[in-house]
N, C-alpha and C positions, 0 to 999 in steps of 0.2 A: 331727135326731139329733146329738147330740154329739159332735164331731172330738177328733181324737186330741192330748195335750198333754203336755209334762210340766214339773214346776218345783221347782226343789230349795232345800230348806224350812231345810236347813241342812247346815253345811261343818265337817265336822271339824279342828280345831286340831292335832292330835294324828297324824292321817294322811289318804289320801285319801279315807278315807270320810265319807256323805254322807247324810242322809236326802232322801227324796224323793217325788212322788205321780206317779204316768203316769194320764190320764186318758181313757179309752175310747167307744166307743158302750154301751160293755156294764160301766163302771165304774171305778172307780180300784182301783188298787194300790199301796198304802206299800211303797217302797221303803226299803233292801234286801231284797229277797221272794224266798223259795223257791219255784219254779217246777215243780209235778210233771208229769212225762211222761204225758200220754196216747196212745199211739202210736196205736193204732185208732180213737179217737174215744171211748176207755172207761180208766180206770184198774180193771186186773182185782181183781174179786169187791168193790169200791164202787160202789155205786149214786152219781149226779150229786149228791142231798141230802145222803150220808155225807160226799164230797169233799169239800162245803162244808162241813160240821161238823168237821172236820178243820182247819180255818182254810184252806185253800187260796184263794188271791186270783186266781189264773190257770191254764191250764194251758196245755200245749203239745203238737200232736199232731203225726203224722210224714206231709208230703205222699205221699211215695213209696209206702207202705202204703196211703192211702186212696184212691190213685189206681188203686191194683191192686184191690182191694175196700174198699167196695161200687163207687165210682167217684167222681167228683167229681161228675159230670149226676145222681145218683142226690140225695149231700147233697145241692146245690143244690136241686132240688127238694121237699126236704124241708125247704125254709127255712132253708137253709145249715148248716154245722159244730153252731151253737148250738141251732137248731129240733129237727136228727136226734140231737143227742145230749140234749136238754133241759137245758141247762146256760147260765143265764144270767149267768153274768160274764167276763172277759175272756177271750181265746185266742189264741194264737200257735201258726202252721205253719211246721216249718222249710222249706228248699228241696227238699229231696234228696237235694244238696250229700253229706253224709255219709256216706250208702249208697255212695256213689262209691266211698269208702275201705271202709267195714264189709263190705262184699258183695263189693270188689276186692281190695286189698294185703291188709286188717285180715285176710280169712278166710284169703289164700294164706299169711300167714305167722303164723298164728295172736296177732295182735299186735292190743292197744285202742291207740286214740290217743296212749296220755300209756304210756311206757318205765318200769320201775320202776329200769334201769340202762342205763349206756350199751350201744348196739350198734351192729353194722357198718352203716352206713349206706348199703347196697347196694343201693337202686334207684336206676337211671341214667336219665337221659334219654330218651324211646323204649321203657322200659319198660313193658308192659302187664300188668295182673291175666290171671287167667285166665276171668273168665266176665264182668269188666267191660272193654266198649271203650269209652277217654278219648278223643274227637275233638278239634280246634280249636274245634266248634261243639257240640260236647253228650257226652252218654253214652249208651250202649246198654247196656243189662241183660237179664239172661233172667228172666222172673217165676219165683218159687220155686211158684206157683201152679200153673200150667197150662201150665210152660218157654215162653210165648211172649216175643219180641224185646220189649221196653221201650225208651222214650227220650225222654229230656230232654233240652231245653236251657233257655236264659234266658225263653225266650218261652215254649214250652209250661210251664216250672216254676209261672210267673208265673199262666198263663192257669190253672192249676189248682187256686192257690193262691187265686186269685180267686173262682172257682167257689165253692169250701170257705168262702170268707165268714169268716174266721179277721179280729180287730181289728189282729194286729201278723202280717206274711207277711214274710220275709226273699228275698232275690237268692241268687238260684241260682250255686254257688261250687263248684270241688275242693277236698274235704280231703285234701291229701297224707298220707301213712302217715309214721310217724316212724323209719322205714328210708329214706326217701325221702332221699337228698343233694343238697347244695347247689346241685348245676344244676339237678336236677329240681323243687327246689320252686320255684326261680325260674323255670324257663319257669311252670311250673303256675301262678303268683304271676300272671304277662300274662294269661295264659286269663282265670283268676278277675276280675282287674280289668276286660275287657273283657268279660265277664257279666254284672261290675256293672251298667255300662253301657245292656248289653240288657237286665238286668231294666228298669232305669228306664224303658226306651222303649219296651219293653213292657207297663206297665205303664195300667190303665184304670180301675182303680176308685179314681182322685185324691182325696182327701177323706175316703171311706170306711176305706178301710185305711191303715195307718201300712205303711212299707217299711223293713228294719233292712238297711245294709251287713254285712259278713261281709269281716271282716281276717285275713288268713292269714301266711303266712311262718315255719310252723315254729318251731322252735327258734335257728331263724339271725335271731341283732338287727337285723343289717340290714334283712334283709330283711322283718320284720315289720313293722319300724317305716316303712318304704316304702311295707307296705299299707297302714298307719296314713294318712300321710299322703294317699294315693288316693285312697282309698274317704272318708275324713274332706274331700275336697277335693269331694267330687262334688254337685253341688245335687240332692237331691229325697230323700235319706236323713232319715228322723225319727228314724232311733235307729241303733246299732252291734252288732255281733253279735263274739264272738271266737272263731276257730275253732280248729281243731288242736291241735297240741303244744305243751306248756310247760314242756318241761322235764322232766327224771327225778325231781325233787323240789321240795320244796312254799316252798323259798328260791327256787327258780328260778320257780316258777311266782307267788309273788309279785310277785318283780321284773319280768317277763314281762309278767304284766297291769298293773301300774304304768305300765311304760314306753309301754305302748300307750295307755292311758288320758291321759298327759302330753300326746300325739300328738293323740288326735282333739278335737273340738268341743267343750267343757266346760256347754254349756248343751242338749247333747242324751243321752238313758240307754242304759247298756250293757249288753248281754247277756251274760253268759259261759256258754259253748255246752259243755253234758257234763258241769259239772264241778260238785259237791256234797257230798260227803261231811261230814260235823260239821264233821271240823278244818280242814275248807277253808273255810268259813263265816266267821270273822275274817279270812282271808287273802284272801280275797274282796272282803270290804268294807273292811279297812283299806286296799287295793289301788283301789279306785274301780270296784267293780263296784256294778249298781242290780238288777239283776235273773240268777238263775240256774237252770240247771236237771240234774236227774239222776236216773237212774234208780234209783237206790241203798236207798232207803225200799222200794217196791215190790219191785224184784228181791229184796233179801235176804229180806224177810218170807216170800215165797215158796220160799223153803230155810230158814224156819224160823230167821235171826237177827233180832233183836231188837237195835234201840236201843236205850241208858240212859243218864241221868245219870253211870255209873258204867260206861261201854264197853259193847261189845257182848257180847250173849248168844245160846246154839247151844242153843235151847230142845228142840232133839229130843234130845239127850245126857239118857238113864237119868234124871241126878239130881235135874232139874227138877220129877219126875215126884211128889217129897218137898215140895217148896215149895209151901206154901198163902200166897203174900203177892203183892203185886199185880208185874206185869212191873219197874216202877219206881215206889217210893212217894213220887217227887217228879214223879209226870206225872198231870196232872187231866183225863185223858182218860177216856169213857166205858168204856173194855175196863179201864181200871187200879183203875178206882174195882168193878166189876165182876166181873172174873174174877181167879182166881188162876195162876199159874203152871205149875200142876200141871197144870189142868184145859187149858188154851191146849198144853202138851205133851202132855198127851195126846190133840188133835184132830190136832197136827202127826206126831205119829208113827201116828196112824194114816189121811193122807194124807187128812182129814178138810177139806171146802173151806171150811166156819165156819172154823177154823183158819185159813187163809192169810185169809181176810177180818179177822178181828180183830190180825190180826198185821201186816196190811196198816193197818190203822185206826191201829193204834197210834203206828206208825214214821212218818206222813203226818202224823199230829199231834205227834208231837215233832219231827220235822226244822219243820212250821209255829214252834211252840213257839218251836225255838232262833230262827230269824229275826226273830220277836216279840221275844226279850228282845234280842237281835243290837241292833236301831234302837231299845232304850230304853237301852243302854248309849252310842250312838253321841247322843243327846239327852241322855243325862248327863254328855257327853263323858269316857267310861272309854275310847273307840275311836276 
């Protein structure tokens, strides 16, 4: 079976980006690639064949969730992540790591990872979410399931991520909340490094799986660039992960992942964790990211916005309802060559699941799309 690789093809003159190929048991992927989320082991209302017709090169599912249902013992014997979802090209499982924050700080303060302005940075030290407990050695969670006690650390993350059979698995990390202040994220900053750690040495399936570190440190330069250095120091990482907060805007979050990317290893690829939208997509890769991922395509289609050439669209709004011409007549996707406007609003407004399916198709193939034209502009050196 074919071990995991990767070798970049070429170096942009113009800034850090890079094209590149990662190479898997289950396939390569041309880097820089949009990365869709499959949290459950499913992208909702695509069947495994649509996702690939969508150009999709990878996906990425969420340990934490597959761990609660069906189980990991359960994949596993169903011939791992790829067997039980029939999906033969690449995958990546995150750790956890994130629910730490999403299901701790992110729900108590109603806050995503990345701030649209500044705020009070008022978690202290010793500070606890209210239904997540951060240990020195792991976390505890309550399943939204069946409310039973949950818990991770580096070793069980690991052992589950193994199970799941995924080609890229990352080290089990805290993502601090971006209220979190400067003391907190740096005790949090030790935790996380010495997880690193334990995932490594927890770790069994050598050869088989690739292991991606997971750099944290907030918004504080310091201190990210600390993790940079750490986790970028540690032997048995094949790739880099970026976690948390970048900043309240998208100059910060450039230079953010720049400066981390100057930091780690240059001959191994980066992950940038959560983050996707269109206009982040140059900033990304003129930044030295190789691979990303986001929810964005999927969630909005399912409230009915729509990607375009031409910004987004709130196809359940009355007026749509008059447009007979395709979603966008610069996208050569099957729903655009296909349906009309009108007709895709009126599935959505009338809560119709076709509807969120082709609207789902749609937006999976144009965020594919832009990443395709992304790495022919970066080989024609425009990036």
């Amino acid at each position: 079976m074919k071990s995991f690789s990767f070798k970049v093809l070429k170096q942009s003159k113009k800034s850090r980006a890079r094209l590149g190929v990662i190479s898997t048991p289950h396939g390569e992927i041309e880097t820089p690639a949009f990365i869709p989320v499959a949290t459950r082991a499913t992208v909702r209302t695509l069947d495994t064949d649509e996702i690939a017709e969508v150009g999709s090169q990878m996906l990425i599912a969420n340990t934490y969730h597959l761990h609660l249902a069906p189980g990991e013992t359960i994949v596993k014997k169903a011939g791992g992540i790829h067997g039980y979802m029939q999906w033969d090209k690449p995958l990546m499982t995150d750790s956890g790591g994130f629910q730490v924050f999403s299901l701790g700080f992110g729900r108590d303060h109603g806050v995503g990872k990345i701030l649209k302005d500044e705020k009070d940075r008022s978690i202290e030290t010793g500070t606890q979410p209210v239904a997540v407990k951060i240990t020195e050695d792991g976390v505890h969670f309550r399943s939204p399931i069946d409310g039973k006690e949950q818990y991770l650390s580096p070793k069980i993350s690991i052992g589950i991520q193994e199970k799941l059979g995924a080609d890229i698995i990352f080290a089990f990390d805290e993502c601090p909340s971006p209220l979190a202040n400067e003391e907190y994220v740096r005790t949090s900053l030790e935790k996380t490094h010495r997880w690193a750690k334990e995932s490594l040495d927890a770790r069994k399936n050598t050869g088989r799986q690739a292991m991606y570190g997971i750099v944290q440190g907030g918004a504080f330069k310091a201190l990210r660039l600390k993790s940079a250095e750490v986790i970028g120091a540690m032997d048995g990482f094949e790739g880099f992960g970026f976690g948390g907060e970048f900043g309240y805007n998208k100059t910060q979050l450039k230079k953010g992942i720049g400066e981390v990317v100057d930091t780690l290893p240059s001959h191994k690829p980066r992950h940038v964790l959560g983050i996707g939208h269109p206009e982040d997509f140059p900033i990304i890769a003129e930044s030295g990211g190789d691979t990303f991922d986001c929810i964005a395509p999927t969630h909005y289609a399912r409230r009915g916005i729509i990607f375009t050439s031409k910004g987004r669209i709130d196809l359940r709004k009355p007026r749509f309802l008059k447009e007979f011409k395709p979603l966008d007549a610069r996208c050569a996707c099957m729903i655009c060559k296909t349906y009309t406007r009108s007709y895709i609003s009126h599935l959505l407004r009338g809560h119709e699941l076709s509807g969120l399916k082709l609207a789902t198709y749609h937006n999976l193939f144009y965020f594919n799309a832009l990443a395709a034209q992304m790495r022919e502009r970066i080989q024609n050196d425009e990036l």
